[in-house]
N, C-alpha and C positions, 0 to 999 in steps of 0.2 A: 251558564250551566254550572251545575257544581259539582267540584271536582273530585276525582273520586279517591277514596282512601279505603283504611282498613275497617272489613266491615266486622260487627260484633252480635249480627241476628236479632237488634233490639235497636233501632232507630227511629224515634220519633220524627224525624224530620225527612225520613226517604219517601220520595213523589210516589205517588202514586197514581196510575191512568187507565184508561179503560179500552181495550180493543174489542171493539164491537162486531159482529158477525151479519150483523142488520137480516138475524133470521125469519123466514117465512117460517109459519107453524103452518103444519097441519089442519085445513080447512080454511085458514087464514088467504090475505092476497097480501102482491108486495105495496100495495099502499099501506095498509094497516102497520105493516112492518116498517114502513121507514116513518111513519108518524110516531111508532112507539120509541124508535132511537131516537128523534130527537126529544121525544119525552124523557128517555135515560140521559140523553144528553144534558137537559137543564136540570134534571135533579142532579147529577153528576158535577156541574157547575157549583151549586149550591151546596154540596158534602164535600167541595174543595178536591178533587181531583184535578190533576195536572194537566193532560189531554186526554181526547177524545179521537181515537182513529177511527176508519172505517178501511175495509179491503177489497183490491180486485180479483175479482170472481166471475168465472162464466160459464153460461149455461148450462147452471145450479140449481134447481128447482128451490130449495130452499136458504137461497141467499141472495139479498135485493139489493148488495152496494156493487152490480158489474160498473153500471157508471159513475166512479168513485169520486171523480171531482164535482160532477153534479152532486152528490150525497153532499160531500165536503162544504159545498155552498148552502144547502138547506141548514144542514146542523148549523155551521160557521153561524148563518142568516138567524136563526133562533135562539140564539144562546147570545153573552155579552163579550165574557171573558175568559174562558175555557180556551186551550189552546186547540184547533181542529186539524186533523191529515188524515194521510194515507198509511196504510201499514200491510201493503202497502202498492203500490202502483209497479205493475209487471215491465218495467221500460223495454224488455224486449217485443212488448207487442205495440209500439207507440214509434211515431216519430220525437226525437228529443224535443223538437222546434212545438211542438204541439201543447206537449208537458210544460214548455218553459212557457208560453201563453196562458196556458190555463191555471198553473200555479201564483203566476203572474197577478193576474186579474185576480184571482181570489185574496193572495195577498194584496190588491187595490185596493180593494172592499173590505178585508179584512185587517187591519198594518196589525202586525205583530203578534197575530192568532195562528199561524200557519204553520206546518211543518209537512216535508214532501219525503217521506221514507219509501225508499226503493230496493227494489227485488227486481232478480233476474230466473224467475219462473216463469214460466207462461200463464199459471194461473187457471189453468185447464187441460183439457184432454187434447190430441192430435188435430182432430177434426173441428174441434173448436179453434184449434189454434191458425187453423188454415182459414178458417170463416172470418178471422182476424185483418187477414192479409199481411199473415207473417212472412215474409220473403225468404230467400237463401241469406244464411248470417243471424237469423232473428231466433237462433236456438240458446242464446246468453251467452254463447261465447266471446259476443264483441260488446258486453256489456260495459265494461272500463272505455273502451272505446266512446259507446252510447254515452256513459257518465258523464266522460269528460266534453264532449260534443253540448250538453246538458249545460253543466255549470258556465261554459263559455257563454251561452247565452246570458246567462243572467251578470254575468260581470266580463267580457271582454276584451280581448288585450288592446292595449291604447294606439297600437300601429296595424291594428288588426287590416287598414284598408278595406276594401268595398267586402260589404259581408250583410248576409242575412242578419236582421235583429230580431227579437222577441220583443213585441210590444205589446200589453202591458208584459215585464219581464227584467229587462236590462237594468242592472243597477238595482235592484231588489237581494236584501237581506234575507233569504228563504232558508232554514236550516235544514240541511238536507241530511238524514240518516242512511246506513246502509241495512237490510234487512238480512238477514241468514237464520241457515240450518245446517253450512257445514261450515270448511276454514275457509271457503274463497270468498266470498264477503267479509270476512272476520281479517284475514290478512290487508284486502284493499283501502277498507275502512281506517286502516293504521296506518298505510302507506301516504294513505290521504289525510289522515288527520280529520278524522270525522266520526260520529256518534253511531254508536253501532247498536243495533236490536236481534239480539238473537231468540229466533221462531221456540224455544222450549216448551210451549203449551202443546205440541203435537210431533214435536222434534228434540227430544231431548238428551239422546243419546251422547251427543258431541256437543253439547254445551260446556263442561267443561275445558277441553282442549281449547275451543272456537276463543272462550274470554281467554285463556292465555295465549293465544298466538295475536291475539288484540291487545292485549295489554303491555305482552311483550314486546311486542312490533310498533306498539304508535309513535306517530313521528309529531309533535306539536305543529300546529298550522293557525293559520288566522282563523280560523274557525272555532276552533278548541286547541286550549294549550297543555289537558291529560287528556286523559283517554274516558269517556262516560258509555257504560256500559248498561244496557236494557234488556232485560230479559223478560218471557211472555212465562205466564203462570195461569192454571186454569183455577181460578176459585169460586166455587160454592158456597157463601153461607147460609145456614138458616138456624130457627129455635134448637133444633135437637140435631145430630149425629144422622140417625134415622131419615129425617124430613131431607137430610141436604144429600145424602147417599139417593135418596130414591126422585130429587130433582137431576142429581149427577146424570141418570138414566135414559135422560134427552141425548145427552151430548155422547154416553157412548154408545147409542143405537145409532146416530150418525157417523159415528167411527164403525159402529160393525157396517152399516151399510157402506161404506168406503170401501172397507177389505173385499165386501162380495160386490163391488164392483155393478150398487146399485146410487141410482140418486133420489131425492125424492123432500120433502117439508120436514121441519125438525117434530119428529113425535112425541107423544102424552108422554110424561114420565111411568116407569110402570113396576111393579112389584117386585117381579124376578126377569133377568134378564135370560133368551134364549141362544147362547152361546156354548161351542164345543170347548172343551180345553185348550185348543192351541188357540182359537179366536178370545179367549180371555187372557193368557197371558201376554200377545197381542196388545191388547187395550190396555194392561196393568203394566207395559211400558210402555206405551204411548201417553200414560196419565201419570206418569211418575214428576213430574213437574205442576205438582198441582197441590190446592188444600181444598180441603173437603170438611165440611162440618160443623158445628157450634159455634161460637166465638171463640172460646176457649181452645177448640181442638184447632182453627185454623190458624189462630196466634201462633200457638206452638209450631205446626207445620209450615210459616210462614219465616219463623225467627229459624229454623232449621236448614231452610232454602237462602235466605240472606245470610247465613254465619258458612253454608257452602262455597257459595255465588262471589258475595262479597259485590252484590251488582249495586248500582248509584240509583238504580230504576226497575219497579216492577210494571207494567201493563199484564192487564187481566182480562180475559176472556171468559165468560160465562154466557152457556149455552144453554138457557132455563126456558124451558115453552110457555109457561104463564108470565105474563108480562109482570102481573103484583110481583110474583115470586123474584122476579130479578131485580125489579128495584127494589126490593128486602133485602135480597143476598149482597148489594151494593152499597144500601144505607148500613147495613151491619158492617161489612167489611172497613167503610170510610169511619164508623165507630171504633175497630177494631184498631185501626190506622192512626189513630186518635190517641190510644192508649198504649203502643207499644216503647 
């Protein structure tokens, strides 16, 4: 990994990776949807991005990666060299033993594509979360718990005596991230010496605190010996200002739909948006971690958020309903990427 220093908002050499939402559109089904990611997926390879996540998600009408390791194996399966994960896998709705197999195996299949980012959300509503067979304890509080139950599996203590393994699993190199949105990933992430992602495309308020109580806090581990920090940014590009503002218009009709507490397929982009005043300032920070716009504009919006951030990693989420349109916004971006 590389280590992180002081950022100056103009780095040619800072990775760049793509968190995919593996959206259903509007009229669309979830096949079409997962053939199109890893469509984005191998152009994505080929414009030299770093990884390729997918997230869990459930019972989403407009999102097809609930079964994220299976996702993980298609893209993984289709692409050569792209690195593939999660971004990430809710471990409180899982058994560890189950994660540490099926990460396992894909790391079998895959040596050295892999990465397993983890979150302590449920990744859904109440009643989904019960159709999960989340138990008493599985509200994230014993997530460090979960974690550390997790990593045993894959490497083991040597006197461990008679003990459950993880096969495929044990002994596998898997880099494991911690995900967030506030400081309690961001603190254990440090405690543990491990690569941290902080959620900013829809959480951005306490992003800055989160990198400093991470940066401050890390403790060097065999895993990593600074501290590598990843932050989610939503961008848009396209030809004009205009054209990427009225693609934006997918992804915040699925945020108003959020707020009013509806679900449903990512909609057409559309002209004007039909939102009150407090549901728009709402979404204007909720989007405050984002570039929106031409080449030019999102450069500048991009060297702005890096000379903030000072992050080692952007992952980027873009929520475009026309499939051309997003891998436009991604081939521009990876040109953009190219030239900073």
């Amino acid at each position: 990994m590389h280590p992180s220093n002081d950022r100056n908002g103009r780095l040619p050499d800072i990775p760049v990776s793509i968190l995919d939402l593996a959206p259903i559109t509007a009229g669309s089904t979830a096949a079409e949807s997962l053939r199109n990611s890893l469509d984005l997926a191998r152009h994505a390879e080929k414009w030299g991005y770093r990884r390729f996540w997918v997230a869990e998600h459930h019972s989403m009408p407009g999102i097809a990666s609930s079964a994220t390791s299976v996702v993980i194996g298609h893209i993984a399966g289709g692409t050569s060299k792209i690195r593939v994960g999660s971004g990430g896998i809710m471990l409180p709705n899982h058994s560890p033993l189950v994660i540490a197999e099926q990460f396992g195996t894909l790391e079998s299949l895959y040596p050295g594509r892999i990465d397993l980012g983890l979150g302590r959300a449920p990744g859904s509503d109440p009643l989904t979360s019960q159709a999960l067979r989340r138990g008493p304890g599985s509200d994230g509080q014993d997530f460090p718990e979960r974690l550390r139950e997790l990593r045993n599996y894959f490497h083991p203590a040597s006197d461990a005596g008679p003990r459950v393994r993880a096969i495929p699993g044990e002994g596998l190199d898997i880099p494991i991230w911690l995900l967030g949105s506030s400081g309690f990933s961001a603190q254990l992430s440090a405690a543990l010496g491990l690569p941290f992602a902080f959620a900013s495309h829809f959480a951005p308020d306490y992003l800055l605190p989160a990198l400093d109580l991470y940066r401050g806090g890390f403790q060097p581990s065999e895993a990593l010996a600074e501290p590598y920090a990843m932050i989610g940014v939503n961008v848009i590009v396209a030809d004009s200002d205009e054209e990427a503002r009225k693609l934006a218009t997918s992804q915040q009709q699925q945020f108003l739909n959020l707020i009013r507490r509806r679900t449903g397929q990512l909609s057409a982009p559309v002209d004007q948006l039909d939102w009150t005043p407090q549901e728009k300032a709402l979404l204007d920070r909720q989007f405050t971690c984002s570039a929106i716009g031409s080449p030019s504009t999102v450069r500048k919006q991009l060297e702005l958020i890096l000379e903030q951030t000072r992050a080692d990693e952007i992952i980027v989420a873009a929520q475009i309903y026309d499939h051309q349109a997003r891998l436009r916004s991604y081939e521009l971006l990876a040109e953009i990427h190219g030239n900073m």
